[in-house]
N, C-alpha and C positions, 0 to 999 in steps of 0.2 A: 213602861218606862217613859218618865215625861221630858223633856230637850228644855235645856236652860233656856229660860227667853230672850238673855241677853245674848245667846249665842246665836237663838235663830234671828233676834233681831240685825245680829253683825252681818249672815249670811245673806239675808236680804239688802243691806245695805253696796257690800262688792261683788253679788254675784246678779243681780238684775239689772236691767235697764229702764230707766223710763221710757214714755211715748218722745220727748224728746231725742236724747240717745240714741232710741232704736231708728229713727228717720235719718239721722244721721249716718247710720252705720251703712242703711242702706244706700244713702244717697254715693259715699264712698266706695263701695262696692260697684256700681253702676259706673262710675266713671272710670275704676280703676278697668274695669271689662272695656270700656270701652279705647281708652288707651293702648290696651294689650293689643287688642285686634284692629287697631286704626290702619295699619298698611294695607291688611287684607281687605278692610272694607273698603280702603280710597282704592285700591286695583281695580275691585269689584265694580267699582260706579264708574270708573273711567275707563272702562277698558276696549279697547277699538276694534271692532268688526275685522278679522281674519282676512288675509290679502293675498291673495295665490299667485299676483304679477311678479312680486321678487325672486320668488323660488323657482318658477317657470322661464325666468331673465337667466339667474343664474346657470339653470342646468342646457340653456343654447347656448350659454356663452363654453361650458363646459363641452359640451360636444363638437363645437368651434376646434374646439384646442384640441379634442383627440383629431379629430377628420384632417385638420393640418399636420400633424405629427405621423397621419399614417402617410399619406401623400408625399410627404418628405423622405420617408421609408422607400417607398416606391420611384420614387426620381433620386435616389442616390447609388450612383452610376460607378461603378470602381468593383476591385478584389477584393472588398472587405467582409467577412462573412457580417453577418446578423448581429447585432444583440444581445444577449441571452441577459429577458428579464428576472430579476432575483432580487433579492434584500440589499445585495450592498451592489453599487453599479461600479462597473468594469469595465475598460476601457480594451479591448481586444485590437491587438495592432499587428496580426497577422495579415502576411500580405502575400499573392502569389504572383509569379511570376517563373516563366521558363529557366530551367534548371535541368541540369544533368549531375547524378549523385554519387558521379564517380569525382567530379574534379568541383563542386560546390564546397566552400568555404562553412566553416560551422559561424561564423556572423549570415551568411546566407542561409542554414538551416534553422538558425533561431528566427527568423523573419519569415521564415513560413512556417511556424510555430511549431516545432522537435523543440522539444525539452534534451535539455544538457546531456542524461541517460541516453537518451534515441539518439543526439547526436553522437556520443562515445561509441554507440555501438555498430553505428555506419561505420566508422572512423577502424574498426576493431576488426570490421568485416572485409573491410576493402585490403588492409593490412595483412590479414589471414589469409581469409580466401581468394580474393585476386577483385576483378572487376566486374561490375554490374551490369548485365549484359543485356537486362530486360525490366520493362515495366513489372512483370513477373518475379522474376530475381529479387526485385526492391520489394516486392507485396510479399514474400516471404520473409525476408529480415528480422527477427525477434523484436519484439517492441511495438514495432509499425500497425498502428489502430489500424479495422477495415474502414471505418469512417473519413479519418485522414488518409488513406491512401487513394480510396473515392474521391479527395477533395484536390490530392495533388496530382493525381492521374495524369490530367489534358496538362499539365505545366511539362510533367517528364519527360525530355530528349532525347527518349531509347523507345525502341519496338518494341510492342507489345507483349513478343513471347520470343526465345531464341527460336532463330532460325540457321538450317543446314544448309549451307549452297547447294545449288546442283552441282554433281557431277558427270563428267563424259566416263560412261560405264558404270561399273561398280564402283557404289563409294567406300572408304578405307573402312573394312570393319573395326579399327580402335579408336573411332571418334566418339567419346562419352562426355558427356555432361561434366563438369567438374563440379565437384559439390565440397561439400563443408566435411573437412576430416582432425578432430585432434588427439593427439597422443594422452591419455587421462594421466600418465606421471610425470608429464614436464609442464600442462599446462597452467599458467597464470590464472587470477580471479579473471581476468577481463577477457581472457582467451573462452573460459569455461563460462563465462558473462553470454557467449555470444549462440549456447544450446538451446535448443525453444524449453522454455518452462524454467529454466535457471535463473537468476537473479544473482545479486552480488551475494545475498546472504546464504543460498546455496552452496555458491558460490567459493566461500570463506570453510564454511562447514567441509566441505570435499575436501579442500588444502588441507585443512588443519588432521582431520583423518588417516588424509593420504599420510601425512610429517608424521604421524604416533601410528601408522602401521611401517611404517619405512617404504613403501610403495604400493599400488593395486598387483595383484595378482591375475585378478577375474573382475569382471566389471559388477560380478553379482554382489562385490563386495560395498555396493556402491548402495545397498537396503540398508549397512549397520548403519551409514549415515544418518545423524540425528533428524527425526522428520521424512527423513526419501519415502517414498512410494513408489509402490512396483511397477504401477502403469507413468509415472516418470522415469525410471529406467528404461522400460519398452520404449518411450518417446524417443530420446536419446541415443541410445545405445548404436542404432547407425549410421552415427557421426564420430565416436568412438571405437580408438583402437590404443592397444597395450604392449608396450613396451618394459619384459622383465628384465630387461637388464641392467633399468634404471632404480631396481629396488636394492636397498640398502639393510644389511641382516647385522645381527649382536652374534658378537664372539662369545659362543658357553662358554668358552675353557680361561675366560677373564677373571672369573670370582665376581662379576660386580652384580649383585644382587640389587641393586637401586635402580641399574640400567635398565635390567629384565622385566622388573616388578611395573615398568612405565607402557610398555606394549599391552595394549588392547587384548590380546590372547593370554597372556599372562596374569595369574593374580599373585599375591605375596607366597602365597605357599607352594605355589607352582613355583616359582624362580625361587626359594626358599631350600624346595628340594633338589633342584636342578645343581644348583651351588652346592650343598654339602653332598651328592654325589661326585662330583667333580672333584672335589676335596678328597672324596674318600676312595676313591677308588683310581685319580688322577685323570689326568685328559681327554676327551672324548675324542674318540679316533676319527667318528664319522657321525656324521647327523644320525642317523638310524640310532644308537648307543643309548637317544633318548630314550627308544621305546622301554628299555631298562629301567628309568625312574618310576618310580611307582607312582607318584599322582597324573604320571602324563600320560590319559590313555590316548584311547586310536586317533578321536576325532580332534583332540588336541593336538597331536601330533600332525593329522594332515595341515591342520592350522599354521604353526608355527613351523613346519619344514624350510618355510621359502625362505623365513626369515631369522634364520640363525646357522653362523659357522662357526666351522672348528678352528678357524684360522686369526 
């Protein structure tokens, strides 16, 4: 196959270069390289020998300034604790100073740094249980860190631990401790606030329990609590006492099946049959007459004895 020659001669004419041309193309090329990299190369030629005085200045002047700032640390003379370094800086304006925590003002326990809670529940104790009679006393108080109470110790106006006077002969065998005692069916969030392990949120859970059983029975009742635990009831329990005759029971012999069906021991068909016995056979004479309904067996019935009359 032979190639037009008119066409190879086109191909030669826009696809070659002369010796002209090609000097040219190079000479372009060179300069444009050299353009490209001209900063690198003026850096490269000018560049100044490495100087270790500045950086060596700087880091005296830098250790200047810590060695002043610990020193200052150390000659700052006052109640103020420390510090505490951390990401965002705090300014701590706790301050001690001698106090007594029976008649201190909560503007004076926020200044020696009780948070609002700690202060309520001094306030809650002293109101309850009576008067703070010891350094002792006060390092029991629910709330109270062992850290802060280390910290407020030397400030506190009371002896270290109660003490008994002497007496001439026998002392009175009924002098006992007074301690921390509440009734579990009358007491307040802030009363029940004040048991070691309690909290307000317990707290609210107890009340609200106690109000949908009508009152505690037993303290063991105090597991159905949402959350309790057992070895929280052990903790408690002897500071706790019960009073049944602040429980409050549903009349069977009402018909109200809405009332029934809301008690904790009760479910719909339990108060469902409770009611159309009643109906059927007329007024329950006496609590026991339940044992007669048929969904209500034994353990049901010890259940709900306390809390239902005939009347």
């Amino acid at each position: 196959m032979q190639i037009d020659p008119e066409f190879s001669q086109a191909l030669r004419k826009y696809f070659t270069f002369s010796r002209k041309e090609y000097k040219a193309a190079l000479a372009l090329l060179f300069i444009t390289t050299i353009i490209w990299f001209f900063c690198d190369i003026k850096n490269l030629i000018s560049q100044k020998p490495f100087n270790n005085s500045l950086i060596i200045e700087k880091a005296k002047a830098l250790d200047d300034l810590n060695r002043r700032d610990l020193s200052s640390k150390d000659n700052d003379i006052g109640s103020y604790p420390e510090k505490d370094n951390s990401d965002h800086e705090t300014i701590n304006t706790t301050l001690y100073f001698p106090f007594n925590p029976n008649t201190a003002s909560n503007e004076e326990f926020e200044k020696l740094g009780l948070s609002n809670k700690q202060i309520r529940i001094i306030q809650n104790y002293r109101s309850k249980v009576g008067e703070i009679k010891s350094k002792a006393d006060f390092k029991k108080i629910y709330s109270i860190k062992k850290t802060q109470f280390e910290a407020l110790s030397p400030y506190i106006t009371l002896p270290e631990n109660n003490s008994i006077k002497e007496f001439v002969g026998q002392p009175p065998q009924n002098i006992e401790k007074k301690k921390l005692t509440i009734e579990i069916n009358t007491a307040d969030s802030a009363t029940l606030d004040l048991l070691p392990g309690i909290g307000m949120g317990y707290a609210r859970r107890i009340i609200k329990y106690r109000v949908a059983l009508g009152g505690f029975v037993s303290l063991s009742q105090l597991i159905e609590v949402y959350g309790f635990r057992a070895t929280l009831l052990d903790s408690i329990t002897p500071f706790l006492t019960i009073d049944i005759s602040k429980i409050t029971t549903l009349n069977i012999n009402s018909g109200n099946i809405e009332e029934l069906r809301k008690h904790p021991y009760l479910r719909y068909k339990i108060a469902n049959a409770i009611v159309n016995y009643q109906q059927q056979h007329g007024n329950f004479k006496q609590i026991d007459d339940l044992k007669n309904v048929i969904l209500v067996t034994t353990d049901i019935y010890e259940k709900i004895k306390y809390y239902v009359s005939v009347e």
